[in-house]
PyMOL CGO cylinders between C-alpha atoms (Angstrom):
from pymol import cmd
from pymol.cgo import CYLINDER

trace = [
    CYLINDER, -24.23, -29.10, -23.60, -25.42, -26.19, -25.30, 0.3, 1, 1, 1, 1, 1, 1,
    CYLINDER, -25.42, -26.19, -25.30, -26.22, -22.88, -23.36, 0.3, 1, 1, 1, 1, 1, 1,
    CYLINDER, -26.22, -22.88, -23.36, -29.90, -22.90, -24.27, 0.3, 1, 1, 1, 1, 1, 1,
    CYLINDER, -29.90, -22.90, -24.27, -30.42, -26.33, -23.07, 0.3, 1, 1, 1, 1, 1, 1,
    CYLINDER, -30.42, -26.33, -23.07, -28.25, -25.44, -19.61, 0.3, 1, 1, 1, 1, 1, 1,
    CYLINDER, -28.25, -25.44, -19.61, -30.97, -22.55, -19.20, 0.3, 1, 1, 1, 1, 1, 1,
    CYLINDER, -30.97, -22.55, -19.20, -33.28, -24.69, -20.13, 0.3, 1, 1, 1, 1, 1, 1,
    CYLINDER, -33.28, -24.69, -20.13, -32.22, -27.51, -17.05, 0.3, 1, 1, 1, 1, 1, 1,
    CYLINDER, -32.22, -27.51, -17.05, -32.17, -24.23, -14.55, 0.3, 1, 1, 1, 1, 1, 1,
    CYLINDER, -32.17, -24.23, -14.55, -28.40, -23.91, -14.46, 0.3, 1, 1, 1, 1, 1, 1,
    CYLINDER, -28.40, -23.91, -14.46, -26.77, -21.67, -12.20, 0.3, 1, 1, 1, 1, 1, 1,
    CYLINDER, -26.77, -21.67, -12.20, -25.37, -19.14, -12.62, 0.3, 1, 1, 1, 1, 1, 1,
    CYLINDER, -25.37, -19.14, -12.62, -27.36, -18.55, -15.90, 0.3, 1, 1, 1, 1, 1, 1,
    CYLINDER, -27.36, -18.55, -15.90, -25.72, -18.01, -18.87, 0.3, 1, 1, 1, 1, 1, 1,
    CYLINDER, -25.72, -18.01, -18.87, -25.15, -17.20, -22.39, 0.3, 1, 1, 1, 1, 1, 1,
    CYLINDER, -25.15, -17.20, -22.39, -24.66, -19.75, -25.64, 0.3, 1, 1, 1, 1, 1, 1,
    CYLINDER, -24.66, -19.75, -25.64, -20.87, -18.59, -24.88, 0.3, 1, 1, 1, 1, 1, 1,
    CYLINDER, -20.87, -18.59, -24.88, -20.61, -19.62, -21.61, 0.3, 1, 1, 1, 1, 1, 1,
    CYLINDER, -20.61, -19.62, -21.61, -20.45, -15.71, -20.41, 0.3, 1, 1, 1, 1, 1, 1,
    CYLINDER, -20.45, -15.71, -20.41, -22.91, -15.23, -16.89, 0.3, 1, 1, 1, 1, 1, 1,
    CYLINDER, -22.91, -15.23, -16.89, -26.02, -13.12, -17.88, 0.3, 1, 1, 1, 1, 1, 1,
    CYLINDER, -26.02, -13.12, -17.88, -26.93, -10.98, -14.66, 0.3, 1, 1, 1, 1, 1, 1,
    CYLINDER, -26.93, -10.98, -14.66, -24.38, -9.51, -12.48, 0.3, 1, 1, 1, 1, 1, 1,
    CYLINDER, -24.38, -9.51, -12.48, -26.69, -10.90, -9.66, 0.3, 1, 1, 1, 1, 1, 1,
    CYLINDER, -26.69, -10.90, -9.66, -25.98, -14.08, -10.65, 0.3, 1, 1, 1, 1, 1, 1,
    CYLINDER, -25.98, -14.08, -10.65, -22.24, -13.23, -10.65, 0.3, 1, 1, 1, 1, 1, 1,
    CYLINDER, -22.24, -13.23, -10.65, -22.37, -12.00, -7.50, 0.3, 1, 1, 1, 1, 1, 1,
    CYLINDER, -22.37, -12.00, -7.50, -24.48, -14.51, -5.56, 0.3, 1, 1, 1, 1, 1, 1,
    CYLINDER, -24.48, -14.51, -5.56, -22.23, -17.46, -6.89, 0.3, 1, 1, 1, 1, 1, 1,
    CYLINDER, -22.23, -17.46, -6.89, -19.05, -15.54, -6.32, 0.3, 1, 1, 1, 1, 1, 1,
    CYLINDER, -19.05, -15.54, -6.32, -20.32, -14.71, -2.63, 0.3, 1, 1, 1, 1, 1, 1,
    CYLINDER, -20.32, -14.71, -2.63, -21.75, -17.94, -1.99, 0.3, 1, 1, 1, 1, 1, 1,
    CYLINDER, -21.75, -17.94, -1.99, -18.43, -19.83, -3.23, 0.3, 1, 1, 1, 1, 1, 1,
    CYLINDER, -18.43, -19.83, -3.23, -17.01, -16.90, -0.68, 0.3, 1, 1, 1, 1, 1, 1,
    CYLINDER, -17.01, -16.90, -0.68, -18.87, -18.28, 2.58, 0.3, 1, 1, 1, 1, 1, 1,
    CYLINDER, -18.87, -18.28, 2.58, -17.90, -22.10, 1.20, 0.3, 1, 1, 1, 1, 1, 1,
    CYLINDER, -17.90, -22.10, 1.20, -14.55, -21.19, 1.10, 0.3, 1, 1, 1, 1, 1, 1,
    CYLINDER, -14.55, -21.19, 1.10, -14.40, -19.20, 4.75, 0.3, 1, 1, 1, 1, 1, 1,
    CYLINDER, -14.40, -19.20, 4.75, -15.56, -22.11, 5.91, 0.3, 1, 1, 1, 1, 1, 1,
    CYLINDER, -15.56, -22.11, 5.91, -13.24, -24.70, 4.88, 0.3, 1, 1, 1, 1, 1, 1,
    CYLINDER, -13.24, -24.70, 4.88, -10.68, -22.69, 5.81, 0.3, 1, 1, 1, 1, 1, 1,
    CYLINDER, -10.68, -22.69, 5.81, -12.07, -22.27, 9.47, 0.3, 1, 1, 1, 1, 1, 1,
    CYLINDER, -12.07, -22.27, 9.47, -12.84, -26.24, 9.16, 0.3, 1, 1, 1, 1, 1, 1,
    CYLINDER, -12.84, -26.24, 9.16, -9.14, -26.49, 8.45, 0.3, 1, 1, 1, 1, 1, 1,
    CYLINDER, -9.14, -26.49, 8.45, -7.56, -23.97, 10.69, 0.3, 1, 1, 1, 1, 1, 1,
    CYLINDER, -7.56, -23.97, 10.69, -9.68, -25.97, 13.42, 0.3, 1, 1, 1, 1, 1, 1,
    CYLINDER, -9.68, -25.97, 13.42, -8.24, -28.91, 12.40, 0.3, 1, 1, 1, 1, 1, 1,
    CYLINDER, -8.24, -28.91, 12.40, -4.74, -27.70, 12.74, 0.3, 1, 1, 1, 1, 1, 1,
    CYLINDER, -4.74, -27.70, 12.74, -5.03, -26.22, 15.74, 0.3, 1, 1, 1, 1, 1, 1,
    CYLINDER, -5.03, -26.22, 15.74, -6.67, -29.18, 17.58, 0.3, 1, 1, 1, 1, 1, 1,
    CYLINDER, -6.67, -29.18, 17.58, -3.73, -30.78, 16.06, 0.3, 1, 1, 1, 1, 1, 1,
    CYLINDER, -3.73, -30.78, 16.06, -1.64, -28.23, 17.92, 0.3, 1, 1, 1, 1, 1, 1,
    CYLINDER, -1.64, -28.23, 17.92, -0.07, -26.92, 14.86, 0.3, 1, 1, 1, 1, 1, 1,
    CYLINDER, -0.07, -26.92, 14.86, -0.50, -23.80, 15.72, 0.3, 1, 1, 1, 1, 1, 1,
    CYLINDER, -0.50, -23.80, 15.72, -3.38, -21.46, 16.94, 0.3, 1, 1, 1, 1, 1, 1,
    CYLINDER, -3.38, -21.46, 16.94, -6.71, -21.72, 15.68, 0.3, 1, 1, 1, 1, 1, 1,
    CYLINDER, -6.71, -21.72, 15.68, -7.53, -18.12, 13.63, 0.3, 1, 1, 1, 1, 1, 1,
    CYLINDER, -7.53, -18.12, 13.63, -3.92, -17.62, 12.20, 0.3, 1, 1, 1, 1, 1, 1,
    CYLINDER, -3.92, -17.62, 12.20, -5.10, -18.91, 8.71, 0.3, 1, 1, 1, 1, 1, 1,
    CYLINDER, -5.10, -18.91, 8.71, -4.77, -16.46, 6.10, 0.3, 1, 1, 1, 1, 1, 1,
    CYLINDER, -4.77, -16.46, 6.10, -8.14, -15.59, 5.36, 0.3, 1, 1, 1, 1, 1, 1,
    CYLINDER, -8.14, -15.59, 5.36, -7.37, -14.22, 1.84, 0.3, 1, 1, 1, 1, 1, 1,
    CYLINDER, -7.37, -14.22, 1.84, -7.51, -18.04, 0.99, 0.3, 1, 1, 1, 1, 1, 1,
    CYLINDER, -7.51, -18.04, 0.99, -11.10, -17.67, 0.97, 0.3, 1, 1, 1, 1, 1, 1,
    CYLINDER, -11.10, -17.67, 0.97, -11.22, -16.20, -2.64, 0.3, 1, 1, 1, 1, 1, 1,
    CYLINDER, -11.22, -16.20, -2.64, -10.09, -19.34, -4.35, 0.3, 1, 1, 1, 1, 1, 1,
    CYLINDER, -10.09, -19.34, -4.35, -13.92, -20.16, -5.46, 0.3, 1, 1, 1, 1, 1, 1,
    CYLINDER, -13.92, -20.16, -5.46, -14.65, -16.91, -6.06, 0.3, 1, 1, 1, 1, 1, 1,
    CYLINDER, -14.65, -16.91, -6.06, -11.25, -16.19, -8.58, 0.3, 1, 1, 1, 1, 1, 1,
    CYLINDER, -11.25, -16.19, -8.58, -12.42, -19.78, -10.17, 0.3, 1, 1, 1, 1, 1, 1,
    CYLINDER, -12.42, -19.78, -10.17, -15.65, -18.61, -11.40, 0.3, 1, 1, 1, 1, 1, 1,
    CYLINDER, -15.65, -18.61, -11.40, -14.08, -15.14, -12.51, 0.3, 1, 1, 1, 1, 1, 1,
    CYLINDER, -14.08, -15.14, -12.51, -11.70, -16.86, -14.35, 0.3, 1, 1, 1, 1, 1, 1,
    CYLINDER, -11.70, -16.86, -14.35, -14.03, -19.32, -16.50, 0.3, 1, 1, 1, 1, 1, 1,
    CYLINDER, -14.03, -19.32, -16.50, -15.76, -16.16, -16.93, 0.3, 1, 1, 1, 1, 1, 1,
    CYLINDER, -15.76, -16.16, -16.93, -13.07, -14.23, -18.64, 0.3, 1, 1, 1, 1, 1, 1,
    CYLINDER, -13.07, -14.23, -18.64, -12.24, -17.41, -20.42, 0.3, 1, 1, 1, 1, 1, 1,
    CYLINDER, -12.24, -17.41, -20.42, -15.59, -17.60, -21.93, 0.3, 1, 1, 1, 1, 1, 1,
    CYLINDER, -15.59, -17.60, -21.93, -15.57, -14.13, -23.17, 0.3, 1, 1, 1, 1, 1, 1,
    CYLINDER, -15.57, -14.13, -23.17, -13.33, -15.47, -25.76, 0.3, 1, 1, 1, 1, 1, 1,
    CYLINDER, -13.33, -15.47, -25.76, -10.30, -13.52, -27.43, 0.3, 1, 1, 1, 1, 1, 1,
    CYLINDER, -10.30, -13.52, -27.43, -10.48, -9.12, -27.23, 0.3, 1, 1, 1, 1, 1, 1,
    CYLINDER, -10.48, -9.12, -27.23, -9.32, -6.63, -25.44, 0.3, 1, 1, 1, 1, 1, 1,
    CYLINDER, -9.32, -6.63, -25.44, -12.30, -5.45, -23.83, 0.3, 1, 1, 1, 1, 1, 1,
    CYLINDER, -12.30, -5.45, -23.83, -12.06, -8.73, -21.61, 0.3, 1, 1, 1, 1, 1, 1,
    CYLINDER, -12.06, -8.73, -21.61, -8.43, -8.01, -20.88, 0.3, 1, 1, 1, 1, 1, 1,
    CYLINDER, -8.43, -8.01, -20.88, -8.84, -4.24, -19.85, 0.3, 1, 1, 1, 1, 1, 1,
    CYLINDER, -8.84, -4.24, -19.85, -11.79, -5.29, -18.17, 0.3, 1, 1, 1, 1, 1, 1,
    CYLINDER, -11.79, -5.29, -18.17, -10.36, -7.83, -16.15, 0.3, 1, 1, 1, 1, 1, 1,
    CYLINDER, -10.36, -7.83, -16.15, -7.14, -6.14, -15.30, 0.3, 1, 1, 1, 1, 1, 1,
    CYLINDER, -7.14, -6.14, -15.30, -8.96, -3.19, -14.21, 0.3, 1, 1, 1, 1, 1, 1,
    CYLINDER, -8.96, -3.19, -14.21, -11.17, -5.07, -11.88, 0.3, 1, 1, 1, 1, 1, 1,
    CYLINDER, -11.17, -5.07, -11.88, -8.25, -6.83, -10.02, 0.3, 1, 1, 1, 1, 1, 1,
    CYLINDER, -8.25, -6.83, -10.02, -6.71, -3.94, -9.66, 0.3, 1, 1, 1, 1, 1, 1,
    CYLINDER, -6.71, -3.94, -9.66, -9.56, -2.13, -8.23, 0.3, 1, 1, 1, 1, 1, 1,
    CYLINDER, -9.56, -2.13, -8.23, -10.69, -5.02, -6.46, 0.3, 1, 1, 1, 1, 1, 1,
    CYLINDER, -10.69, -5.02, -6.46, -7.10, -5.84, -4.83, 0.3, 1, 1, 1, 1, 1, 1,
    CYLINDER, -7.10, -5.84, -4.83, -7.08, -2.08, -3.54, 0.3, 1, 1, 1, 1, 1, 1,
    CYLINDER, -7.08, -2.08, -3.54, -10.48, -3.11, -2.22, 0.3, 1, 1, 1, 1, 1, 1,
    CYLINDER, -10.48, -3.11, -2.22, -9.02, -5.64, -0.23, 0.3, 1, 1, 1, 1, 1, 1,
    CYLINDER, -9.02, -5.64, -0.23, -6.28, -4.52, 1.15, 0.3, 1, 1, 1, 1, 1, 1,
    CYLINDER, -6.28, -4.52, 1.15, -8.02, -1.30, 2.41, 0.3, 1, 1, 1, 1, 1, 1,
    CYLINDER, -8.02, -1.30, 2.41, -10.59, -3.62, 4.49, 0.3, 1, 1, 1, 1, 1, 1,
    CYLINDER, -10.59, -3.62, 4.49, -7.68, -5.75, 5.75, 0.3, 1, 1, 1, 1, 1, 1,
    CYLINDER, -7.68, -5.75, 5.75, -6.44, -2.57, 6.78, 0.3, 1, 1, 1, 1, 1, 1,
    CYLINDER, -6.44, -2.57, 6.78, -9.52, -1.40, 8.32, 0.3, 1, 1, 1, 1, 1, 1,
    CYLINDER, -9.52, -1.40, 8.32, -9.52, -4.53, 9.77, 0.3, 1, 1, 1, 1, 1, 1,
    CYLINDER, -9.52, -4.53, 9.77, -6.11, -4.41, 11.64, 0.3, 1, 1, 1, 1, 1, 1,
    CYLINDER, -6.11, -4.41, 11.64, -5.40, -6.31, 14.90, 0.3, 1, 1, 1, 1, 1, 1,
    CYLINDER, -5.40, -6.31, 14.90, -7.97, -8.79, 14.49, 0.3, 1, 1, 1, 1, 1, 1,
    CYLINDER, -7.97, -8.79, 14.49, -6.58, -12.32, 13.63, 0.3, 1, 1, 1, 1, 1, 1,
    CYLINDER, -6.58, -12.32, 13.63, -5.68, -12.94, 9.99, 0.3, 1, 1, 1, 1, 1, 1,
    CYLINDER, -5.68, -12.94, 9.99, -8.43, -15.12, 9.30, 0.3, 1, 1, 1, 1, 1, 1,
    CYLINDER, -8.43, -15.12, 9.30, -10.99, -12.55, 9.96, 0.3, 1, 1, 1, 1, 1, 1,
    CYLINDER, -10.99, -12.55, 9.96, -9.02, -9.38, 8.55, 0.3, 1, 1, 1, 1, 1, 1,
    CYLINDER, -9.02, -9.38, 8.55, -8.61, -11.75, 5.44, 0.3, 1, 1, 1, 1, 1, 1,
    CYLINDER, -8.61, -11.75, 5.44, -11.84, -12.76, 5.05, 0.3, 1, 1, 1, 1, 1, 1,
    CYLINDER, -11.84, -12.76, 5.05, -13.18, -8.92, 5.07, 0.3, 1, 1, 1, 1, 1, 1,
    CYLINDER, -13.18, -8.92, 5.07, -10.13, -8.75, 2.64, 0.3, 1, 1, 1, 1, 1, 1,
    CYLINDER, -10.13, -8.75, 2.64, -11.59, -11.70, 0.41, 0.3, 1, 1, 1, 1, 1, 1,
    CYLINDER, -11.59, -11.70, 0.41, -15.24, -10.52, 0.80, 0.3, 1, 1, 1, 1, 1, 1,
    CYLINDER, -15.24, -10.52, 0.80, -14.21, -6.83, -0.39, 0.3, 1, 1, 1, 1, 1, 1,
    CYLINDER, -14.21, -6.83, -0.39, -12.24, -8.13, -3.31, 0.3, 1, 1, 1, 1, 1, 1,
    CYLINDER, -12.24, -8.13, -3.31, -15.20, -10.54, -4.34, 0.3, 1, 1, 1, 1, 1, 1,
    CYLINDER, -15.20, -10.54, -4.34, -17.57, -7.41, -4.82, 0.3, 1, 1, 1, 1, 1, 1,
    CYLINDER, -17.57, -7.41, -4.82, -15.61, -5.21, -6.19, 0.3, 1, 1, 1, 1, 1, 1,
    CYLINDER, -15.61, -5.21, -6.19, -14.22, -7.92, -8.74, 0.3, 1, 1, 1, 1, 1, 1,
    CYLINDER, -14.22, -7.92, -8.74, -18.03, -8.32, -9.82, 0.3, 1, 1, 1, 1, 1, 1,
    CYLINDER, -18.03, -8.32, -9.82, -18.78, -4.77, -9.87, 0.3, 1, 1, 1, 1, 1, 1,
    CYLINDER, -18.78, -4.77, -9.87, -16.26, -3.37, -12.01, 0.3, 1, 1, 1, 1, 1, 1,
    CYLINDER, -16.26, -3.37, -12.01, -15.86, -6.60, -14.29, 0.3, 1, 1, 1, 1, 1, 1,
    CYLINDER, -15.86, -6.60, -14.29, -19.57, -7.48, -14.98, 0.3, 1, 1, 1, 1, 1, 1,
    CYLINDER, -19.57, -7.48, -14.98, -20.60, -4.10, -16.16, 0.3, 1, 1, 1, 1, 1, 1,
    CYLINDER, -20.60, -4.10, -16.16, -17.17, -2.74, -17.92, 0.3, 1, 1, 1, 1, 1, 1,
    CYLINDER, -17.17, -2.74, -17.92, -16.91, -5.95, -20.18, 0.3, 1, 1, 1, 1, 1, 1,
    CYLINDER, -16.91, -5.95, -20.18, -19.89, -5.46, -21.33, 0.3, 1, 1, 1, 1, 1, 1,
    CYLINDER, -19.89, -5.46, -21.33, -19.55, -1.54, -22.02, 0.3, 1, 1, 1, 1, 1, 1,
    CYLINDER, -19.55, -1.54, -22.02, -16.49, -2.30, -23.36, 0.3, 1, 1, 1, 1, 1, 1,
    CYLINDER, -16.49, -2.30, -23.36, -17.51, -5.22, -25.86, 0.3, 1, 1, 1, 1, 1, 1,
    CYLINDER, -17.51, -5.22, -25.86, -19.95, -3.15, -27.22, 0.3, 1, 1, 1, 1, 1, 1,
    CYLINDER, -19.95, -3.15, -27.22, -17.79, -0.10, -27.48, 0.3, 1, 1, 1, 1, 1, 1,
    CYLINDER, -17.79, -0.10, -27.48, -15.27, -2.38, -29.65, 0.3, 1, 1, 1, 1, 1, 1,
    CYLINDER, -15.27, -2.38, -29.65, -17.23, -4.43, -31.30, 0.3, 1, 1, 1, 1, 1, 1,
]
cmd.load_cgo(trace, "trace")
């Protein structure tokens, strides 16, 4: 299916003939969105497996959470086909956006793992979008 005729159905996210997401809202509000879905399969299965008394229920590693949101990052940077801008780009929104992470899990200390992880997830979400969304771009047009 071509990317005009995916607009043209309403797809969402939109996108490009390419494949590449237009609007870093769009990004965002699937990436977030896939974040919730995920937080709450994992407390669907944490439940589960405490109720099943294998072990107690908010000990899930809320990090877990990111899965959908990493999924649509990566069909992203797949889509922005073969360069370097997509490479620097991407590698310097993980690292940024692990950082991100790991200082809200911090912040987040002595609360259960599930919710320190999910602050975790939800920081690393943003700042994946933030950094990625706008540097590819700069960068593809800086290189060509």
């Amino acid at each position: 299916m071509s990317g005009q005729s995916q607009q043209a159905q309403g797809g969402f996210p939109r996108r490009d003939d390419e494949g590449r997401v237009v609007a870093l809202g769009d990004l965002l509000g699937v990436a977030l969105g896939g974040l919730v879905i995920g937080l709450l399969a994992l407390l669907l299965l944490d439940w589960g497996f405490a109720t099943a008394g294998a072990g107690d229920f908010g000990r899930a590693n809320g990090w877990l959470a990111v899965i959908l949101p990493a999924w649509l990052y990566w069909e992203d940077f797949r889509a922005w086909g073969f360069g370097a801008a997509r490479v620097v780009a991407a590698l310097a929104a993980v690292a940024l956006a692990v950082v991100g992470g790991l200082l809200a899990a911090g912040l987040a200390d002595g609360l259960p793992p599930m919710v320190s992880g999910g602050f975790a997830a939800a920081a690393f979400t943003v700042v994946y979008a933030v950094v990625w969304f706008p540097g590819v771009h700069w960068l593809a047009r800086r290189t060509g």
